[in-house]
mmCIF entry with sequence, helices, sheets and N, C-alpha, C, O atoms, coordinates in Angstrom:
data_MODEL
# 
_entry.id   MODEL 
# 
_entity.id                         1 
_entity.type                       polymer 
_entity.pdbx_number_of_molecules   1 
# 
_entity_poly.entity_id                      1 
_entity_poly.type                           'polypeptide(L)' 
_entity_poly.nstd_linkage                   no 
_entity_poly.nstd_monomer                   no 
_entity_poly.pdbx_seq_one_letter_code       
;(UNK)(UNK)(UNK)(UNK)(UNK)(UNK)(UNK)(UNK)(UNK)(UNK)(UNK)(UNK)(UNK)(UNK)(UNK)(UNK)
(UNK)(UNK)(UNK)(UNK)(UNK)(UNK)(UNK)(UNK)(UNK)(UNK)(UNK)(UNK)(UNK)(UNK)(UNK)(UNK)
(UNK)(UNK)(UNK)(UNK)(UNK)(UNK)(UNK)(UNK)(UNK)(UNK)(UNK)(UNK)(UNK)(UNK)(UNK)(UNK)
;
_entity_poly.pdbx_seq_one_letter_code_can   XXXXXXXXXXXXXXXXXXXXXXXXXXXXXXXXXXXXXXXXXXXXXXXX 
_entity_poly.pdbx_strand_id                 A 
# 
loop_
_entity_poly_seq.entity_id 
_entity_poly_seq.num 
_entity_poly_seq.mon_id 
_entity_poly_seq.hetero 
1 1  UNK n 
1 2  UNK n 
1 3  UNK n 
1 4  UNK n 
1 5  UNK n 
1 6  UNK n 
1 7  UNK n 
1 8  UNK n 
1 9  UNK n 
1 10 UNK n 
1 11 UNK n 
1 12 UNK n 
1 13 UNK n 
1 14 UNK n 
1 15 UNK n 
1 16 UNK n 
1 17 UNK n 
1 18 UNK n 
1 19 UNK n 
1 20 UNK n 
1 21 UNK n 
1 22 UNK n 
1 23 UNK n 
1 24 UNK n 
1 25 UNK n 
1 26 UNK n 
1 27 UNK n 
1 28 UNK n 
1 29 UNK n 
1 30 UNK n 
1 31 UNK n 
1 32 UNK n 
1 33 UNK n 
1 34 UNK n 
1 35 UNK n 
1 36 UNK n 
1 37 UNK n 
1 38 UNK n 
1 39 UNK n 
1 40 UNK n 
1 41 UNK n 
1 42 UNK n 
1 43 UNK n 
1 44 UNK n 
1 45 UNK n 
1 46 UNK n 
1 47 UNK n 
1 48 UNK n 
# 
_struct_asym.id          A 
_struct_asym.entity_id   1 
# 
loop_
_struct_conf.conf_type_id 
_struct_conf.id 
_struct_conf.pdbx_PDB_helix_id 
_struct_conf.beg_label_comp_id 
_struct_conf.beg_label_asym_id 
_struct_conf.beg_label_seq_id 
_struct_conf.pdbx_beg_PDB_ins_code 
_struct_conf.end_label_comp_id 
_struct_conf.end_label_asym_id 
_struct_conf.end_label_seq_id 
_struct_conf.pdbx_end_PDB_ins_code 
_struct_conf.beg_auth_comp_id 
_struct_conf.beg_auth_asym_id 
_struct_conf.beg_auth_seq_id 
_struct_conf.end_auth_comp_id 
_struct_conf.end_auth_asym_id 
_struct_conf.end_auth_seq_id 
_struct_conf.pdbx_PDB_helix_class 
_struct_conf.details 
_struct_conf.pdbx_PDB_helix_length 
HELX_P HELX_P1 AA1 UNK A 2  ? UNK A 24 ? UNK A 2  UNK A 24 1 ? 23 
HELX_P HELX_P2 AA2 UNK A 28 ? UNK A 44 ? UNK A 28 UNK A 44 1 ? 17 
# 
_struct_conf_type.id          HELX_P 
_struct_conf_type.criteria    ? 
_struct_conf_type.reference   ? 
# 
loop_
_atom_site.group_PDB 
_atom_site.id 
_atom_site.type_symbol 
_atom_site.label_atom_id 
_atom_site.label_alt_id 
_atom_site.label_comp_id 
_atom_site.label_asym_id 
_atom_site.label_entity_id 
_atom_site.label_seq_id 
_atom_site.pdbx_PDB_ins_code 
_atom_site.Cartn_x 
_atom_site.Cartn_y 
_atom_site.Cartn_z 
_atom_site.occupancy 
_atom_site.B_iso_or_equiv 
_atom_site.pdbx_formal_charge 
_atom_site.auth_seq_id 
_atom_site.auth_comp_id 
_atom_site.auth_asym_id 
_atom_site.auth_atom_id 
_atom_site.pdbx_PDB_model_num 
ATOM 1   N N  . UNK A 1 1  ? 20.614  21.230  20.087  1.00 0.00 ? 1  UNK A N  1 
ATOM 2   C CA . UNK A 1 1  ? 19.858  21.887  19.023  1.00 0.00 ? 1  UNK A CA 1 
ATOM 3   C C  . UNK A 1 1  ? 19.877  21.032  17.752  1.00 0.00 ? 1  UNK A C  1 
ATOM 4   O O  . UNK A 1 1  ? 18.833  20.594  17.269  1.00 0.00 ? 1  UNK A O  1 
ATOM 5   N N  . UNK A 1 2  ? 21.131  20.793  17.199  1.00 0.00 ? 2  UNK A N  1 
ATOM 6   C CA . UNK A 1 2  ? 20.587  19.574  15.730  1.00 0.00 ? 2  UNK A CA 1 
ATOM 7   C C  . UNK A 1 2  ? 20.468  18.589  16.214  1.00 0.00 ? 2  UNK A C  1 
ATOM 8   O O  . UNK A 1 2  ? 20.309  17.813  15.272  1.00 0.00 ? 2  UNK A O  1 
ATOM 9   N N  . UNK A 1 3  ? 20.423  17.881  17.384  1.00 0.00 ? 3  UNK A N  1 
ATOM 10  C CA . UNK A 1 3  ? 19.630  16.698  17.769  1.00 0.00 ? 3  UNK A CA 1 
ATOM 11  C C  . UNK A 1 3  ? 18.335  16.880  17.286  1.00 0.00 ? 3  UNK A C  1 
ATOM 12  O O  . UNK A 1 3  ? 17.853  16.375  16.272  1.00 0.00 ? 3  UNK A O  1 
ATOM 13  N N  . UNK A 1 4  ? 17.677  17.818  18.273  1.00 0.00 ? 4  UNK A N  1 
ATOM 14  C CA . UNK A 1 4  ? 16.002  18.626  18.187  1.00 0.00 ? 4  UNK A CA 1 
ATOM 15  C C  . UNK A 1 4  ? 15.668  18.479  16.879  1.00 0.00 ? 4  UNK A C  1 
ATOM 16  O O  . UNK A 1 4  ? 14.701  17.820  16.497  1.00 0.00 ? 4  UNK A O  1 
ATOM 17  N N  . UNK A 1 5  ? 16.664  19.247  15.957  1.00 0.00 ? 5  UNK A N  1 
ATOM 18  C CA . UNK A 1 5  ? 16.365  19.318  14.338  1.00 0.00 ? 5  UNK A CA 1 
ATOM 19  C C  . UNK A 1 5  ? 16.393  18.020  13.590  1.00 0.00 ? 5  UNK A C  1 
ATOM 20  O O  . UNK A 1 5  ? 15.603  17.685  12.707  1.00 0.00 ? 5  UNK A O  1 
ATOM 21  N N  . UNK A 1 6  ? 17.423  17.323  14.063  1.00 0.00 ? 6  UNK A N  1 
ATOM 22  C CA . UNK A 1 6  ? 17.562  15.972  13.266  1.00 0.00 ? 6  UNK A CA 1 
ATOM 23  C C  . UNK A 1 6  ? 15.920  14.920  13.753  1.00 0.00 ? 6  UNK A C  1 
ATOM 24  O O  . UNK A 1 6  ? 15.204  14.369  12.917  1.00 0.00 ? 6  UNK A O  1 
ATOM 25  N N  . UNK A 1 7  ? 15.702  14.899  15.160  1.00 0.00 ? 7  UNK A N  1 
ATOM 26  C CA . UNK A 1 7  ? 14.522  14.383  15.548  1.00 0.00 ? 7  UNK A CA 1 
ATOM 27  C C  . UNK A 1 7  ? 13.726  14.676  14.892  1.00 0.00 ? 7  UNK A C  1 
ATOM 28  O O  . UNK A 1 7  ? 13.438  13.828  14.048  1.00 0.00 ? 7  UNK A O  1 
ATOM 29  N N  . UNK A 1 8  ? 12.781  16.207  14.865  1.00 0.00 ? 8  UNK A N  1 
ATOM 30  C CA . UNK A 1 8  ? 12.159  17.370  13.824  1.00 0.00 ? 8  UNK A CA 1 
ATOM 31  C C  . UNK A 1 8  ? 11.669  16.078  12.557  1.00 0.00 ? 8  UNK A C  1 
ATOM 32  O O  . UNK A 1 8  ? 10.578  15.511  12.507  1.00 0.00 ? 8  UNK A O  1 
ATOM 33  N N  . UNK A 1 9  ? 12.894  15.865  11.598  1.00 0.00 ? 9  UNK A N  1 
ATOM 34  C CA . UNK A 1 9  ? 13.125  15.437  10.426  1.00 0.00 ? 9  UNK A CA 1 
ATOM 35  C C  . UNK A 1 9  ? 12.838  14.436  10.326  1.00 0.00 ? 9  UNK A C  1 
ATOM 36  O O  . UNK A 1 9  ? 12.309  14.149  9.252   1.00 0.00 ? 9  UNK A O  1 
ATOM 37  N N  . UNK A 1 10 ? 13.021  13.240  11.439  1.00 0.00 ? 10 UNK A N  1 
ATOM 38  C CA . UNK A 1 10 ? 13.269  12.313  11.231  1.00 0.00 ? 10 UNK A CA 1 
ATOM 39  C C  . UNK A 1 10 ? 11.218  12.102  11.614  1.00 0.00 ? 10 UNK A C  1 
ATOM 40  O O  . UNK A 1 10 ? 10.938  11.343  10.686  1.00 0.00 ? 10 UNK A O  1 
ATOM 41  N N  . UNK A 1 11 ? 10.542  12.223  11.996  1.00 0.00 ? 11 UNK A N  1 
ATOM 42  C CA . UNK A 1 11 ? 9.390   12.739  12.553  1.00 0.00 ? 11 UNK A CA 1 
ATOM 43  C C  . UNK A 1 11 ? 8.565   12.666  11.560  1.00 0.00 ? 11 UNK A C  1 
ATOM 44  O O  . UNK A 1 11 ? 7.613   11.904  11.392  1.00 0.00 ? 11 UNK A O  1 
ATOM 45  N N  . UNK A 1 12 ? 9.080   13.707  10.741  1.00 0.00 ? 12 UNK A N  1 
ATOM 46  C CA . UNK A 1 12 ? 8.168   14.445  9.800   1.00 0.00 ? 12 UNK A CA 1 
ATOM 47  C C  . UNK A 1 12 ? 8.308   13.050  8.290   1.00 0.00 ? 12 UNK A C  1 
ATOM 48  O O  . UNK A 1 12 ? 7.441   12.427  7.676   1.00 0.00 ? 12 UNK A O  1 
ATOM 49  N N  . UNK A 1 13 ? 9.496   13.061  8.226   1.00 0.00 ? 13 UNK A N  1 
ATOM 50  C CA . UNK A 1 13 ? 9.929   11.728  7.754   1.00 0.00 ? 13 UNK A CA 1 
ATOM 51  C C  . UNK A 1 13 ? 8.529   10.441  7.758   1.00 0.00 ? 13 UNK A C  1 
ATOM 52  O O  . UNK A 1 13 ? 7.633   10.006  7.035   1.00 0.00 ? 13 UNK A O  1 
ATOM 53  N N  . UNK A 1 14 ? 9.063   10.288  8.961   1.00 0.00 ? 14 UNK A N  1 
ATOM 54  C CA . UNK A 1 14 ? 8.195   8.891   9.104   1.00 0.00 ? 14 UNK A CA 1 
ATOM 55  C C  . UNK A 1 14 ? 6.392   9.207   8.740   1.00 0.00 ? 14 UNK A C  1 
ATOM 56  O O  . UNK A 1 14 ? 5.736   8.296   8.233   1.00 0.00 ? 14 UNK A O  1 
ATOM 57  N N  . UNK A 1 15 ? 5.718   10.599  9.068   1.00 0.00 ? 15 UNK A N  1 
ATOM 58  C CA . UNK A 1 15 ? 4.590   10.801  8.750   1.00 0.00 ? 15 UNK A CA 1 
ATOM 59  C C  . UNK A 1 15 ? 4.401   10.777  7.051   1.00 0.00 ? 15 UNK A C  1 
ATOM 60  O O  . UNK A 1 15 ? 3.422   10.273  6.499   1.00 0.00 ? 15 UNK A O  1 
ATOM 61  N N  . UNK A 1 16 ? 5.291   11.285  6.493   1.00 0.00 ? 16 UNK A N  1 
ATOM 62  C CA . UNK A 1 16 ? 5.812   11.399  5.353   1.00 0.00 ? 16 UNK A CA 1 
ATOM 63  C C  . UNK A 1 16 ? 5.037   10.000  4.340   1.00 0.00 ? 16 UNK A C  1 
ATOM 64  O O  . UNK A 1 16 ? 4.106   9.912   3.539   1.00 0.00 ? 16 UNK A O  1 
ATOM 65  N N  . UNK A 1 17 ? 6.234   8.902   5.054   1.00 0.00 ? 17 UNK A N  1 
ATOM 66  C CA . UNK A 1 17 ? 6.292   7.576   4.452   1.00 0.00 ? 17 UNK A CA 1 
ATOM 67  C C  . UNK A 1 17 ? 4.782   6.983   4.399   1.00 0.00 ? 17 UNK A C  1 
ATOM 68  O O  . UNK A 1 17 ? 4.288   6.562   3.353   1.00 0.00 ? 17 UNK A O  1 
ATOM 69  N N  . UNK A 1 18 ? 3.851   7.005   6.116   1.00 0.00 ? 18 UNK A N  1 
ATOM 70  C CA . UNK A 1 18 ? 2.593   6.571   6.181   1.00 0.00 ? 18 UNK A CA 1 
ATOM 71  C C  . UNK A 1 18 ? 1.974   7.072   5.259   1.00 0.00 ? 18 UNK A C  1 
ATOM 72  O O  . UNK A 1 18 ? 1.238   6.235   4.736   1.00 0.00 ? 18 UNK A O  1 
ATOM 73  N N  . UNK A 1 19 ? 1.912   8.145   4.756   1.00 0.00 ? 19 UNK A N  1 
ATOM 74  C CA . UNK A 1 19 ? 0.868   9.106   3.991   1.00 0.00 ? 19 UNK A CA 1 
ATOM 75  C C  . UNK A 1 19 ? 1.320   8.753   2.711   1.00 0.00 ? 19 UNK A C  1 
ATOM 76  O O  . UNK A 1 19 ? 0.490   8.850   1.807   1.00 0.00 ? 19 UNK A O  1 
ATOM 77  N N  . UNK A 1 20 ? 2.558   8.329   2.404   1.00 0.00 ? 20 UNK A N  1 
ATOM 78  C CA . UNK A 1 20 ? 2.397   7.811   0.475   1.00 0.00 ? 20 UNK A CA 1 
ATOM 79  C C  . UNK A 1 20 ? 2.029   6.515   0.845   1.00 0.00 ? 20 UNK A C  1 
ATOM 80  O O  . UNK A 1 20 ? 1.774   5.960   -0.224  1.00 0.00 ? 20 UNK A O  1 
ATOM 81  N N  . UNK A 1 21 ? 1.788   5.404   2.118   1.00 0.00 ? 21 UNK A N  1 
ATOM 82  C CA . UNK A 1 21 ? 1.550   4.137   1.818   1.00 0.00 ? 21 UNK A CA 1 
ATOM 83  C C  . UNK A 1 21 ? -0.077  3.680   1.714   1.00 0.00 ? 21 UNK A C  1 
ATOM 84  O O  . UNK A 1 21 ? -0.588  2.602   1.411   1.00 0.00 ? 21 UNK A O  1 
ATOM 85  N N  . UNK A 1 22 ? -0.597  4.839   2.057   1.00 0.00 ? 22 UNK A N  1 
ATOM 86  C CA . UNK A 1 22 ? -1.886  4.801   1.850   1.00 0.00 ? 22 UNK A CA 1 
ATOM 87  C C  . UNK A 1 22 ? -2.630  4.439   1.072   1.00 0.00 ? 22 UNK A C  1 
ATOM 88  O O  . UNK A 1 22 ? -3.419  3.506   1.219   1.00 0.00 ? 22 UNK A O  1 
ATOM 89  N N  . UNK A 1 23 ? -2.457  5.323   -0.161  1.00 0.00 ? 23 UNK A N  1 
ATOM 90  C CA . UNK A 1 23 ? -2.502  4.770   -1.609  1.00 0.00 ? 23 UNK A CA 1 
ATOM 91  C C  . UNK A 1 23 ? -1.964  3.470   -1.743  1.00 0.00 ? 23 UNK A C  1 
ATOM 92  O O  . UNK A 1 23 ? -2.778  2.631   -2.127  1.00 0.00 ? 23 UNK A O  1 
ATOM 93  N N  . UNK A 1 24 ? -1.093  3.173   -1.583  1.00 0.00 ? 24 UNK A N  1 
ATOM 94  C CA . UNK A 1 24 ? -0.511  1.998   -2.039  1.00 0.00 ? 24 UNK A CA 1 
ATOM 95  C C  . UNK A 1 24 ? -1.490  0.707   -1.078  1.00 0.00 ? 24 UNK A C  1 
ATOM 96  O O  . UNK A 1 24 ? -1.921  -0.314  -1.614  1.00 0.00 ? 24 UNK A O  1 
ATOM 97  N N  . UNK A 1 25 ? -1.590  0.879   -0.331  1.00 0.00 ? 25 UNK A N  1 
ATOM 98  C CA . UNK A 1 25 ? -2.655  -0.328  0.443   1.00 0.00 ? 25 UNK A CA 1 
ATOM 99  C C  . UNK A 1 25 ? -3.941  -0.193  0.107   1.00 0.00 ? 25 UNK A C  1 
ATOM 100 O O  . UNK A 1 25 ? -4.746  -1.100  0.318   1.00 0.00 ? 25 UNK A O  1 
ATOM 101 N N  . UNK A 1 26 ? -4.226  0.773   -0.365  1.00 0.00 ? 26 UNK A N  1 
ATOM 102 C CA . UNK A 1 26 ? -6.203  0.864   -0.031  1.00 0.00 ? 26 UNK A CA 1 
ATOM 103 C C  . UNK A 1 26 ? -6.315  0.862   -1.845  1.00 0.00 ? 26 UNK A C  1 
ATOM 104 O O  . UNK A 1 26 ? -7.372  0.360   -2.229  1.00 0.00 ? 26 UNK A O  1 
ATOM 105 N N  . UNK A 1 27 ? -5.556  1.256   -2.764  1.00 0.00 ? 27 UNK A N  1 
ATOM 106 C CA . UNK A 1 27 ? -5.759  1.527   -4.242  1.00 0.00 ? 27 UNK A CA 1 
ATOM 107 C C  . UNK A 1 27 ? -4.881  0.047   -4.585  1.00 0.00 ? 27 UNK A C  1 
ATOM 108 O O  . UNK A 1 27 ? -5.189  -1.125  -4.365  1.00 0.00 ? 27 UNK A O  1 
ATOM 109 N N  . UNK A 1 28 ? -3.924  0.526   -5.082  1.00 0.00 ? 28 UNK A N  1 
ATOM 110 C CA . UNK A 1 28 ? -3.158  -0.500  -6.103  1.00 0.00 ? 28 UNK A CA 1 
ATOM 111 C C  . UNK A 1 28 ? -2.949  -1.801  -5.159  1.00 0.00 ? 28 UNK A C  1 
ATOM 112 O O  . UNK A 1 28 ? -3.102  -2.829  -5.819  1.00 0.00 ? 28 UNK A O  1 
ATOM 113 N N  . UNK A 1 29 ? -2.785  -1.929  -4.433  1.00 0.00 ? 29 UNK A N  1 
ATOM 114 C CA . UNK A 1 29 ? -3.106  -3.523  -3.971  1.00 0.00 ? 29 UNK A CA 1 
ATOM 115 C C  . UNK A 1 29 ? -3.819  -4.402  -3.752  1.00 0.00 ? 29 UNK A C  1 
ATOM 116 O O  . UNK A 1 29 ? -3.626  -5.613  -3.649  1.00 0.00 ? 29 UNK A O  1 
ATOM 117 N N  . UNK A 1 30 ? -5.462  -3.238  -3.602  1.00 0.00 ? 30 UNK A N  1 
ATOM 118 C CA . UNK A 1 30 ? -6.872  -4.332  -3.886  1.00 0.00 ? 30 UNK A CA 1 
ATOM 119 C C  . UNK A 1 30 ? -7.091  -4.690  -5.715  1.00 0.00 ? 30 UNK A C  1 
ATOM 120 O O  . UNK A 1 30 ? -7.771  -5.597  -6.193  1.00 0.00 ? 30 UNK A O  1 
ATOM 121 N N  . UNK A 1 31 ? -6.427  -3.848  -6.320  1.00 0.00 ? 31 UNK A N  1 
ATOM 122 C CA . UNK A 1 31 ? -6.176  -3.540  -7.434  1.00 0.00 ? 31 UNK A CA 1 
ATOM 123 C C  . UNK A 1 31 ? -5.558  -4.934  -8.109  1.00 0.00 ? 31 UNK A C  1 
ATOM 124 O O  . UNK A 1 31 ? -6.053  -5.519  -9.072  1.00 0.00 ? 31 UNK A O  1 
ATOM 125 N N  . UNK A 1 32 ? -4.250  -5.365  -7.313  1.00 0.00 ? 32 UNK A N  1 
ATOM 126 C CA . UNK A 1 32 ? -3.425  -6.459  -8.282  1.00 0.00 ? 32 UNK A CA 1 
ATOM 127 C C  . UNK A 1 32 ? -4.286  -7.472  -7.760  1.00 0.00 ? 32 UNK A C  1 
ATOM 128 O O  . UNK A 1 32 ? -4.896  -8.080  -8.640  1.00 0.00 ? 32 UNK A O  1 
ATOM 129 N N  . UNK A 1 33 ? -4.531  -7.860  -6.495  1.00 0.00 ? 33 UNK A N  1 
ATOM 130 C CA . UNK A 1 33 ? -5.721  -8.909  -6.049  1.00 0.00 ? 33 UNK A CA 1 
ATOM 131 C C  . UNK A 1 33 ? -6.750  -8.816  -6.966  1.00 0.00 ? 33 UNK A C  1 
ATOM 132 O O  . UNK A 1 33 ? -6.930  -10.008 -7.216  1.00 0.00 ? 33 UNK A O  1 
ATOM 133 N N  . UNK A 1 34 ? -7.495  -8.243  -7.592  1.00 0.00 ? 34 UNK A N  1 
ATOM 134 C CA . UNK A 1 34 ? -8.743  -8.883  -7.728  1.00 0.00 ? 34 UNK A CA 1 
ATOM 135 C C  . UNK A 1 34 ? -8.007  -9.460  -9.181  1.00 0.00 ? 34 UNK A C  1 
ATOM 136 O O  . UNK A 1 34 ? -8.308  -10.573 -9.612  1.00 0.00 ? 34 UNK A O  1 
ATOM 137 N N  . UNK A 1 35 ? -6.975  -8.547  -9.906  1.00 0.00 ? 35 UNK A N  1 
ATOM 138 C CA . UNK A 1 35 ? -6.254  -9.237  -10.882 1.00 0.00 ? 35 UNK A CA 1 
ATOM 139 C C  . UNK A 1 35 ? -5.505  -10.713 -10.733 1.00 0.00 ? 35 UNK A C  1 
ATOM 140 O O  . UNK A 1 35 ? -4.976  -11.312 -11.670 1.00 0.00 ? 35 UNK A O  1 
ATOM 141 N N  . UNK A 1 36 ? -5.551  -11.025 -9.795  1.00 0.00 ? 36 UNK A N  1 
ATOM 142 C CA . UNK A 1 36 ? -4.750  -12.435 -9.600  1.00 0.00 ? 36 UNK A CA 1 
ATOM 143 C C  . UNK A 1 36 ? -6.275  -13.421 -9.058  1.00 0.00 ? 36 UNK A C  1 
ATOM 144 O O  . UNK A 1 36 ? -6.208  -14.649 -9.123  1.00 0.00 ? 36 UNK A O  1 
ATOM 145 N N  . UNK A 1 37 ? -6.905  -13.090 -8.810  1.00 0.00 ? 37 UNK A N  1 
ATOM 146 C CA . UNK A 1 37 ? -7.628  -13.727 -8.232  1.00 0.00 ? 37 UNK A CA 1 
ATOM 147 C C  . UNK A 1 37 ? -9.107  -14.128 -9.347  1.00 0.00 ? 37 UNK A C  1 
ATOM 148 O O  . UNK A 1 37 ? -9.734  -15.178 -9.484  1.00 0.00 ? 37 UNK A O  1 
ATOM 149 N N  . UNK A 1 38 ? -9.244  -12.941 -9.916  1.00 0.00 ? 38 UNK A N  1 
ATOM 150 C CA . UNK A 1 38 ? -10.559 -13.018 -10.726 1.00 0.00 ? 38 UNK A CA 1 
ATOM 151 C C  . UNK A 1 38 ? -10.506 -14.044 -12.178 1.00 0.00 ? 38 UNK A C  1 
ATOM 152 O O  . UNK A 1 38 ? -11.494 -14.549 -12.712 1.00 0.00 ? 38 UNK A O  1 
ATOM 153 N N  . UNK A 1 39 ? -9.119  -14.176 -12.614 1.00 0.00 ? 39 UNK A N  1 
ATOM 154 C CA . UNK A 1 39 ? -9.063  -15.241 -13.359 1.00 0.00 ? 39 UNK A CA 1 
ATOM 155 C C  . UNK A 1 39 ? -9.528  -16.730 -12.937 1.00 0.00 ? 39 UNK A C  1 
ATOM 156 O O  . UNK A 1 39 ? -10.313 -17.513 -13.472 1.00 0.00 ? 39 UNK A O  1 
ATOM 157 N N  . UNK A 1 40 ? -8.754  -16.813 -11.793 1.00 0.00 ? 40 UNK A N  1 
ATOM 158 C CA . UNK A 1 40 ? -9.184  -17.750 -10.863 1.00 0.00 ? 40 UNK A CA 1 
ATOM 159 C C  . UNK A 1 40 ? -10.361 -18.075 -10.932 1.00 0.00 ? 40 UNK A C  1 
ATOM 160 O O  . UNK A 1 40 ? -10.643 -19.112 -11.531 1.00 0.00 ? 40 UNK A O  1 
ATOM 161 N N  . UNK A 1 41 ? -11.387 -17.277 -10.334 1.00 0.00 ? 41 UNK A N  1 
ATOM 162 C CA . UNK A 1 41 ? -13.149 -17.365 -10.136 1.00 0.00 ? 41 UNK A CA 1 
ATOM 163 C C  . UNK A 1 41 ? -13.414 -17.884 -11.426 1.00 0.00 ? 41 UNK A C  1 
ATOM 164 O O  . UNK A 1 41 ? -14.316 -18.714 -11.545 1.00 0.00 ? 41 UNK A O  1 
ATOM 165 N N  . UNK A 1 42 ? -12.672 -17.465 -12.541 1.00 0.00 ? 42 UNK A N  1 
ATOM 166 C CA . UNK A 1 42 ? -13.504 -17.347 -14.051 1.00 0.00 ? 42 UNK A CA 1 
ATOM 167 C C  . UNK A 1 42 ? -13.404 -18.722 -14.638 1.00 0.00 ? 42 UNK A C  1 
ATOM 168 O O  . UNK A 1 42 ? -14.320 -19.184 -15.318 1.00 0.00 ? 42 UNK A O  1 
ATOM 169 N N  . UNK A 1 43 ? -12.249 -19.412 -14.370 1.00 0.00 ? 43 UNK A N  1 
ATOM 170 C CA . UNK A 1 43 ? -11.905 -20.232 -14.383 1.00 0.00 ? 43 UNK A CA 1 
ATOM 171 C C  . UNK A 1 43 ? -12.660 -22.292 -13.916 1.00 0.00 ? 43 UNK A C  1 
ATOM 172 O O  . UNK A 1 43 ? -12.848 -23.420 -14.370 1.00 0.00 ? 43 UNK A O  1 
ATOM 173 N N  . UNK A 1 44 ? -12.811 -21.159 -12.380 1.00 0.00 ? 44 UNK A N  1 
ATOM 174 C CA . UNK A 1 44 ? -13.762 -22.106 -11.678 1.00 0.00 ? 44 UNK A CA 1 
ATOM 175 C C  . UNK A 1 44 ? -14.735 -22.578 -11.992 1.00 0.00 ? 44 UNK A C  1 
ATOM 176 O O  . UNK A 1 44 ? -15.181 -23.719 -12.112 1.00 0.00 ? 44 UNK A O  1 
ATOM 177 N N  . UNK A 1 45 ? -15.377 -20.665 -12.256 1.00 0.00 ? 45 UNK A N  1 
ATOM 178 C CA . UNK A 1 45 ? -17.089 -21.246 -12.461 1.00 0.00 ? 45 UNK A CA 1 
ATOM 179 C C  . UNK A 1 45 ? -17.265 -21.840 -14.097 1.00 0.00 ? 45 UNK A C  1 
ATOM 180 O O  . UNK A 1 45 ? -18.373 -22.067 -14.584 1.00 0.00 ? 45 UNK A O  1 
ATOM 181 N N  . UNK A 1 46 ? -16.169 -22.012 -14.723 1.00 0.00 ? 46 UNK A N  1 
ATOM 182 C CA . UNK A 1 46 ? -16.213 -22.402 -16.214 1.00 0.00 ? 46 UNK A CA 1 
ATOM 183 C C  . UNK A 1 46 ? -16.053 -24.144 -16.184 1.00 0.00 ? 46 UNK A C  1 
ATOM 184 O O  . UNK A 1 46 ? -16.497 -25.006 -16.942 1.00 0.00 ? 46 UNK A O  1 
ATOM 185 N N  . UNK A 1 47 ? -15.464 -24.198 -15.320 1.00 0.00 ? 47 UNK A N  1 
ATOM 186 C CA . UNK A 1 47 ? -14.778 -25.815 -15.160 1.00 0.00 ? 47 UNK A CA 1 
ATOM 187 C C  . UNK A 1 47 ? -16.402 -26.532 -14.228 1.00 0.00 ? 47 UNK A C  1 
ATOM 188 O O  . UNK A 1 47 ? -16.796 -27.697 -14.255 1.00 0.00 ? 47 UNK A O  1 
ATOM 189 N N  . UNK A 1 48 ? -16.893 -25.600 -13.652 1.00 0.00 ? 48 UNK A N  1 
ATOM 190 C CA . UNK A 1 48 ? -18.308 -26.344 -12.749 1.00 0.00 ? 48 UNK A CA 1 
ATOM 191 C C  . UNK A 1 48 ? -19.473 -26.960 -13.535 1.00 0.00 ? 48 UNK A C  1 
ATOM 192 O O  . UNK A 1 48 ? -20.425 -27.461 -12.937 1.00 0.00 ? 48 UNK A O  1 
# 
């Protein structure tokens, strides 16, 4: 029985973790990219 429960937890857990990383991959990380990158471009097409 607290096997079952500890499994249960550990389960719900891990769905848990996927569902806050969501945000974090699809928002704030295309987010710091175009910030690291768009200087870059600006840069480029200034120097061409």
């Amino acid at each position: 029985m607290r096997e079952e429960v500890r499994r249960d937890l550990m389960e719900t857990g891990g769905r848990k973790e996927v569902a806050m990383m969501v945000p974090v991959v699809f928002l704030i990380l295309p987010v710091t990219v175009a910030f690291a990158v768009f200087p870059s471009l600006l840069v480029l097409r200034i120097g061409l």
